[in-house]
N, CA, C and O atoms as a GROMACS GRO file, in nm:
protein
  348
    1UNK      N    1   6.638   8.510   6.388
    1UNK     CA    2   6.700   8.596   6.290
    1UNK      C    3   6.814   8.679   6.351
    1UNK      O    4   6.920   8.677   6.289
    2UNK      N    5   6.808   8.739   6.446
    2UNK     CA    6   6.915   8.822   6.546
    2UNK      C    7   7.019   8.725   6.557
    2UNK      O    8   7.119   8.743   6.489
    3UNK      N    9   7.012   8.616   6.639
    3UNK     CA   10   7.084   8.549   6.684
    3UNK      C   11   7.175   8.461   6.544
    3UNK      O   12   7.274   8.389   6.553
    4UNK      N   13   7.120   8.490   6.457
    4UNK     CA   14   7.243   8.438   6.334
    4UNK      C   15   7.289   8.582   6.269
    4UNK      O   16   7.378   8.584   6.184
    5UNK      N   17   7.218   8.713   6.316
    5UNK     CA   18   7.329   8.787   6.251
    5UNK      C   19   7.412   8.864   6.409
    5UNK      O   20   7.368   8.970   6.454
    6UNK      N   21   7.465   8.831   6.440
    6UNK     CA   22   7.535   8.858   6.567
    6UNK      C   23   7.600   9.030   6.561
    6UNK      O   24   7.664   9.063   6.461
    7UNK      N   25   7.584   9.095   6.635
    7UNK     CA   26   7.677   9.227   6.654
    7UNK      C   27   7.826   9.237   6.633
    7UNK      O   28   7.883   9.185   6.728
    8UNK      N   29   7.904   9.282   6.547
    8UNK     CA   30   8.053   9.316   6.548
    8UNK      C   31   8.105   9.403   6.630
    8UNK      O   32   8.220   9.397   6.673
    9UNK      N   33   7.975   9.538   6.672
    9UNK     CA   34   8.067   9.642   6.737
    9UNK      C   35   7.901   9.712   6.804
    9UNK      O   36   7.794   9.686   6.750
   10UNK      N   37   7.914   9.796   6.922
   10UNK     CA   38   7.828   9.834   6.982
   10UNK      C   39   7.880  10.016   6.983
   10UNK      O   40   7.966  10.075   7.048
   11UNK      N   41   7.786  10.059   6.883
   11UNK     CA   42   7.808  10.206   6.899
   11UNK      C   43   7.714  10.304   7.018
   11UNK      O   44   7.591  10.303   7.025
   12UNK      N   45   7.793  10.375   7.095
   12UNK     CA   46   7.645  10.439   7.202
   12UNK      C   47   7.675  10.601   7.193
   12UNK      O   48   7.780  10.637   7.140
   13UNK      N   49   7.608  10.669   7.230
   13UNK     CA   50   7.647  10.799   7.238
   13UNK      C   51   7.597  10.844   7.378
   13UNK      O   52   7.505  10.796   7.443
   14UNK      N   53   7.680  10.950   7.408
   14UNK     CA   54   7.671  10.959   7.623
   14UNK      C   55   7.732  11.152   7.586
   14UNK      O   56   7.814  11.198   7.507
   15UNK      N   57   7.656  11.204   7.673
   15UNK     CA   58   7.614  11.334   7.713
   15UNK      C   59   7.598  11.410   7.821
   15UNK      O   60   7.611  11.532   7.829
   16UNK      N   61   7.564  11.316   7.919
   16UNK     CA   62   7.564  11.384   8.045
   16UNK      C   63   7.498  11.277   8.126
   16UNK      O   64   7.496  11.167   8.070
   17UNK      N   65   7.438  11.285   8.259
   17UNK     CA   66   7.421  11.190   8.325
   17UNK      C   67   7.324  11.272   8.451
   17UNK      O   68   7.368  11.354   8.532
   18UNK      N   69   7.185  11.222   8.438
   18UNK     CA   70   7.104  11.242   8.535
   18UNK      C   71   7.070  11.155   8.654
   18UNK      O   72   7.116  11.040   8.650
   19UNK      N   73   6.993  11.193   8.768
   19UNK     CA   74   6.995  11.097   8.894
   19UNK      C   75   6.848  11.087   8.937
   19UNK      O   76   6.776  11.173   8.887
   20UNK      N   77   6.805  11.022   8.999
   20UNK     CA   78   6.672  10.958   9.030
   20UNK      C   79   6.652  10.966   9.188
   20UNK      O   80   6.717  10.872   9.234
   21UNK      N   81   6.594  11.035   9.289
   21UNK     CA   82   6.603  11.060   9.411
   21UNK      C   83   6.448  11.050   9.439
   21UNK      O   84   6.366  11.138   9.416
   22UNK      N   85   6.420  10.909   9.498
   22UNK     CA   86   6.338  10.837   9.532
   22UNK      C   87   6.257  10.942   9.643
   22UNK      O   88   6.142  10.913   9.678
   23UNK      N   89   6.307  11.033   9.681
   23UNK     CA   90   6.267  11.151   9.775
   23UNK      C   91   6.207  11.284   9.711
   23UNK      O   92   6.148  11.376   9.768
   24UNK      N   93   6.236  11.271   9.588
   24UNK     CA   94   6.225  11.392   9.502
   24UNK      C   95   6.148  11.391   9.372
   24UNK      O   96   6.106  11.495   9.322
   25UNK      N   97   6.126  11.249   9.310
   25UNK     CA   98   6.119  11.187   9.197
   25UNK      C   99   5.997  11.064   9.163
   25UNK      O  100   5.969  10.960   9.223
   26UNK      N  101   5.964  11.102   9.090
   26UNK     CA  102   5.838  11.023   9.023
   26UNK      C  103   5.841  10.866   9.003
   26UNK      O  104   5.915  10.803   9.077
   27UNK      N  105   5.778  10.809   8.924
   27UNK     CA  106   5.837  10.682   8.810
   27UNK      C  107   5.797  10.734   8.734
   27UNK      O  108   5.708  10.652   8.711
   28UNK      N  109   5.776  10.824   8.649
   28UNK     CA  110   5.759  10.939   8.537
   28UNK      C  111   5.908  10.906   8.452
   28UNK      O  112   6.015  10.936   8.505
   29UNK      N  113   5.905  10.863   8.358
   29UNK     CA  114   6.025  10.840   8.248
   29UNK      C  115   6.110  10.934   8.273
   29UNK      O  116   6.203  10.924   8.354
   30UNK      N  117   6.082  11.037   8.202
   30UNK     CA  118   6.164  11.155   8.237
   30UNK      C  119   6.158  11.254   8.356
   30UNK      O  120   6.200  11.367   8.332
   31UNK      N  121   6.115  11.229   8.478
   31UNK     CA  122   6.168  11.283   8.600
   31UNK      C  123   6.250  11.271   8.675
   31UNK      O  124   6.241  11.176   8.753
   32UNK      N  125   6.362  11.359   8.685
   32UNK     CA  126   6.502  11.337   8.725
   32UNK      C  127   6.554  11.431   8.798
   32UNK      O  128   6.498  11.526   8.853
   33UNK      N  129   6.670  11.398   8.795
   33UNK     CA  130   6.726  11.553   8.906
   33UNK      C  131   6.875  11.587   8.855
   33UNK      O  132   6.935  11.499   8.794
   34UNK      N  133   6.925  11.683   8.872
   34UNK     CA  134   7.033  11.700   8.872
   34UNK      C  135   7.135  11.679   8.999
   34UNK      O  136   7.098  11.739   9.100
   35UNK      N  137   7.242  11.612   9.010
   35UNK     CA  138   7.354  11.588   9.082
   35UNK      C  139   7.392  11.731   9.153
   35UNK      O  140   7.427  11.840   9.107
   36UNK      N  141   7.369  11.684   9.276
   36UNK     CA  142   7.457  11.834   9.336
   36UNK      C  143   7.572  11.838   9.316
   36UNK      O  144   7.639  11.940   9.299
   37UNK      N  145   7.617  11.704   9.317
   37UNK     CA  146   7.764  11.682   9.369
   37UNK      C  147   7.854  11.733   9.172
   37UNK      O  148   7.973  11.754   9.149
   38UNK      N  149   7.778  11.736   9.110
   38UNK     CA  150   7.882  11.750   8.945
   38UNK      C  151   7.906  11.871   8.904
   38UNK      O  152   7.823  11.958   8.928
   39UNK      N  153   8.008  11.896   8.842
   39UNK     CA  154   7.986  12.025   8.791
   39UNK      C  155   7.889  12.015   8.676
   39UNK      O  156   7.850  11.905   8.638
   40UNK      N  157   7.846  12.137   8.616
   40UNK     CA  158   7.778  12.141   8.429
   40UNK      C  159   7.825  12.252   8.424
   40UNK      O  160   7.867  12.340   8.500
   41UNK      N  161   7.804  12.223   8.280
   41UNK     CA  162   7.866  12.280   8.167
   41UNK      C  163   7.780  12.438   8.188
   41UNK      O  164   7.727  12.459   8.297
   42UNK      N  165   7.770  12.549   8.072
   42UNK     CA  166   7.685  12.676   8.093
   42UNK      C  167   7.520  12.639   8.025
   42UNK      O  168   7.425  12.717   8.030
   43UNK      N  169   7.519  12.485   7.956
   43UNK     CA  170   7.372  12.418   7.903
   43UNK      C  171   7.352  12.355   7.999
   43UNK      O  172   7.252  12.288   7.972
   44UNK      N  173   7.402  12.320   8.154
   44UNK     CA  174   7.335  12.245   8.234
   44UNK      C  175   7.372  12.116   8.249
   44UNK      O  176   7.363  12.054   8.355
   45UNK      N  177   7.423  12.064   8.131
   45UNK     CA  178   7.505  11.924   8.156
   45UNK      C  179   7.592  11.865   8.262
   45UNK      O  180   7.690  11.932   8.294
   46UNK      N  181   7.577  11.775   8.307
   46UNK     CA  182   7.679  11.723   8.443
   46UNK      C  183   7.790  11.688   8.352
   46UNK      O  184   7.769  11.642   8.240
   47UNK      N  185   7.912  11.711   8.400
   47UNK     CA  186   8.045  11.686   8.394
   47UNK      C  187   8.048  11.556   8.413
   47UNK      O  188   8.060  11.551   8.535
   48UNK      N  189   8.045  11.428   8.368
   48UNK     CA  190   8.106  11.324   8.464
   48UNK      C  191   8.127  11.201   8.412
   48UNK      O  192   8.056  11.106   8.377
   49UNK      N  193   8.238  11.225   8.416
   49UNK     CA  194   8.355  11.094   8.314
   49UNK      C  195   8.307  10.952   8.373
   49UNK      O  196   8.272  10.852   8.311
   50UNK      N  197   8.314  10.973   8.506
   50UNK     CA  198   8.288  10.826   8.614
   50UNK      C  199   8.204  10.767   8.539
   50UNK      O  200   8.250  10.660   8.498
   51UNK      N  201   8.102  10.790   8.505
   51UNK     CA  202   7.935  10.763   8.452
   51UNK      C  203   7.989  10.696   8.256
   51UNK      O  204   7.952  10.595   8.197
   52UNK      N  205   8.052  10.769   8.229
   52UNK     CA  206   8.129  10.751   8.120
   52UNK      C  207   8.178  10.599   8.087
   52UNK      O  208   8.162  10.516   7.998
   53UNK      N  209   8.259  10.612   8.233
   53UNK     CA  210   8.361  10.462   8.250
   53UNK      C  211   8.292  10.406   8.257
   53UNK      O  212   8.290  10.342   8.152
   54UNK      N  213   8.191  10.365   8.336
   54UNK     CA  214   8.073  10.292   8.450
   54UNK      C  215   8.020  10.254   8.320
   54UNK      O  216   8.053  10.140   8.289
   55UNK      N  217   7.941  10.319   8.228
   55UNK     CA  218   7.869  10.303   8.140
   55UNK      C  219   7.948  10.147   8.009
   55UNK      O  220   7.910  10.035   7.975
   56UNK      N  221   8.075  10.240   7.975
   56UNK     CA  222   8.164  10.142   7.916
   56UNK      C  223   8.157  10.007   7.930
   56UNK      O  224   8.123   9.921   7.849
   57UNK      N  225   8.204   9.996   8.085
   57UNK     CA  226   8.236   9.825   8.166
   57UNK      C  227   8.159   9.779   8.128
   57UNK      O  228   8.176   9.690   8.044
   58UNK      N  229   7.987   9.831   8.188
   58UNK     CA  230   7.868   9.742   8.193
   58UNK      C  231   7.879   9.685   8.039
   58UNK      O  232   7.903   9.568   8.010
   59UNK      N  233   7.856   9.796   7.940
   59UNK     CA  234   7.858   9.727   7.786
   59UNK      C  235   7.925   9.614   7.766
   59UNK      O  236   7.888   9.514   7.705
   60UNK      N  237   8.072   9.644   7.847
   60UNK     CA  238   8.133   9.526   7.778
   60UNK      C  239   8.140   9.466   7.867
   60UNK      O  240   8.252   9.516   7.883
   61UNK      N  241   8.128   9.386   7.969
   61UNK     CA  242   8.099   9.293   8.101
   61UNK      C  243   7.980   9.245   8.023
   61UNK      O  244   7.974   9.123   8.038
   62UNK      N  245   7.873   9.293   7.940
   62UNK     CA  246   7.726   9.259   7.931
   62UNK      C  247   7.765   9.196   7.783
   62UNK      O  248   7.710   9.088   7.765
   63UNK      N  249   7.845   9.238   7.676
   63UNK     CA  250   7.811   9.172   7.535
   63UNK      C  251   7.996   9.151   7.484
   63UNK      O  252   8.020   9.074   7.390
   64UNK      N  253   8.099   9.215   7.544
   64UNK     CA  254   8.200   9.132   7.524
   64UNK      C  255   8.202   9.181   7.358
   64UNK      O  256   8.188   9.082   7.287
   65UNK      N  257   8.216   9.311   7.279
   65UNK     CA  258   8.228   9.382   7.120
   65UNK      C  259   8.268   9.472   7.178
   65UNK      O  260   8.250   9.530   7.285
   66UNK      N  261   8.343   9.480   7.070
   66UNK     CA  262   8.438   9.650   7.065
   66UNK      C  263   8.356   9.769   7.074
   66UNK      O  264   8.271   9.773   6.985
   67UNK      N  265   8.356   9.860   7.147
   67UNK     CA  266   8.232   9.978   7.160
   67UNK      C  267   8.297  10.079   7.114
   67UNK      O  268   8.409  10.104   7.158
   68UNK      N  269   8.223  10.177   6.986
   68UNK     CA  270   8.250  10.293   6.947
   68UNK      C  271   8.165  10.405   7.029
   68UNK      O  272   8.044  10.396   7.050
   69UNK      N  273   8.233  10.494   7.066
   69UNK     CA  274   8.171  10.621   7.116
   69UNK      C  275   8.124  10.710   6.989
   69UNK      O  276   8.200  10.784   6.927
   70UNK      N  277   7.973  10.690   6.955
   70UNK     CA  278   7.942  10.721   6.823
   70UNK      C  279   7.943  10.878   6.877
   70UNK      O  280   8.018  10.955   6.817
   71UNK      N  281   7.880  10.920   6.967
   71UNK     CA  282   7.869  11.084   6.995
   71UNK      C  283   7.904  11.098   7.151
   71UNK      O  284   7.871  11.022   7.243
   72UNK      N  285   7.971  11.202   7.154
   72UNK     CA  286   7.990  11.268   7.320
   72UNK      C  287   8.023  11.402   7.308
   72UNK      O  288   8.054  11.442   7.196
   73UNK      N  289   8.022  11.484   7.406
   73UNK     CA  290   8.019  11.594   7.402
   73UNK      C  291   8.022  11.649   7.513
   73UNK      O  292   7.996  11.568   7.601
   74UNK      N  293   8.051  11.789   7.564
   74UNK     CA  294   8.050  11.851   7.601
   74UNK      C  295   7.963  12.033   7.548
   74UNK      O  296   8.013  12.112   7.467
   75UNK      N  297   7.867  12.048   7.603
   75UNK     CA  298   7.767  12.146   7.499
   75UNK      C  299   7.855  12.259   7.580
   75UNK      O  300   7.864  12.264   7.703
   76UNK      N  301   7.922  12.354   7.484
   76UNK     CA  302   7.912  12.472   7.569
   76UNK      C  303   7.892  12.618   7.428
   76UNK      O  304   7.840  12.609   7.317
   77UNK      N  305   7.954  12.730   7.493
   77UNK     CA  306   7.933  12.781   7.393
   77UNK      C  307   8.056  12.830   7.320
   77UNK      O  308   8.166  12.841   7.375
   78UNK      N  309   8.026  12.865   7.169
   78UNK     CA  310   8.176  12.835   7.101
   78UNK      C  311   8.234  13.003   7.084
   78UNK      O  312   8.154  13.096   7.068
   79UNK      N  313   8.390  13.025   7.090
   79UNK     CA  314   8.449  13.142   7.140
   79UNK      C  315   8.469  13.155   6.991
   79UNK      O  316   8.493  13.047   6.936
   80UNK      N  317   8.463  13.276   6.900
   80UNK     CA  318   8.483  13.283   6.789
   80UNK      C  319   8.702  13.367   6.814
   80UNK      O  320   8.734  13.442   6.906
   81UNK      N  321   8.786  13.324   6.718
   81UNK     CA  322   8.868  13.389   6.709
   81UNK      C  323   8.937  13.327   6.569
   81UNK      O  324   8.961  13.213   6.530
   82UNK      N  325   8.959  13.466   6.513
   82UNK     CA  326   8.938  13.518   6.379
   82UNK      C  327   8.829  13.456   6.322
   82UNK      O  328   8.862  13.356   6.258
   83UNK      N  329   8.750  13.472   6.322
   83UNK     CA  330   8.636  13.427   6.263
   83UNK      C  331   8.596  13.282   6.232
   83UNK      O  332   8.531  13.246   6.134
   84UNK      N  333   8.663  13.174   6.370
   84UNK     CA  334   8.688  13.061   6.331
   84UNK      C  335   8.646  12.997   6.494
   84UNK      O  336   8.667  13.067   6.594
   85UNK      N  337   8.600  12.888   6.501
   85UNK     CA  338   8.578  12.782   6.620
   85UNK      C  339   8.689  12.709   6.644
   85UNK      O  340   8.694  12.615   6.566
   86UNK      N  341   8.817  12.712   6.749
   86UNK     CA  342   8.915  12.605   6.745
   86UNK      C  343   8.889  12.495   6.834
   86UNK      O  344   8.921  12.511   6.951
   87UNK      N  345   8.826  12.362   6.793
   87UNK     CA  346   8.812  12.295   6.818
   87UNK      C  347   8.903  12.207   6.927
   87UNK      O  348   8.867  12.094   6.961
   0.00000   0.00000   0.00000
């Protein structure tokens, strides 16, 4: 059934990027670490585009469809002026 309705486009959404330190770290799903080496944001998020790109290639090296960046972000906190968020 999959294989006759084929994918047109691969949407992903990317946020930040955690690391796994075999010295520090479980096989616990969610046990992770944060990057010394990245900046974050004032929510803790790593900064890091690289991971971004990296992420991209593999998609398309792996399925060869146009990829939408359904969500990304940067969390921080929003500066009000005149009573408005400038995006």
């Amino acid at each position: 059934m999959i294989a006759a309705n084929p994918l047109d486009f691969l949407g992903i959404s990317y946020y930040y990027s955690k690391m796994v330190d075999s010295a520090q770290n479980s096989y616990l799903p969610n046990d992770n670490s944060r990057n010394p080496y990245l900046e974050e944001s004032p929510w803790g998020w790593t900064i890091d585009p690289q991971v971004l790109y990296n992420t991209l290639s593999q998609y398309w090296d792996r399925y060869q469809k146009p990829i939408i960046i359904a969500e990304n972000g940067l969390r921080m906190y929003d500066k009000l002026e005149n009573d408005q968020v400038h995006d």
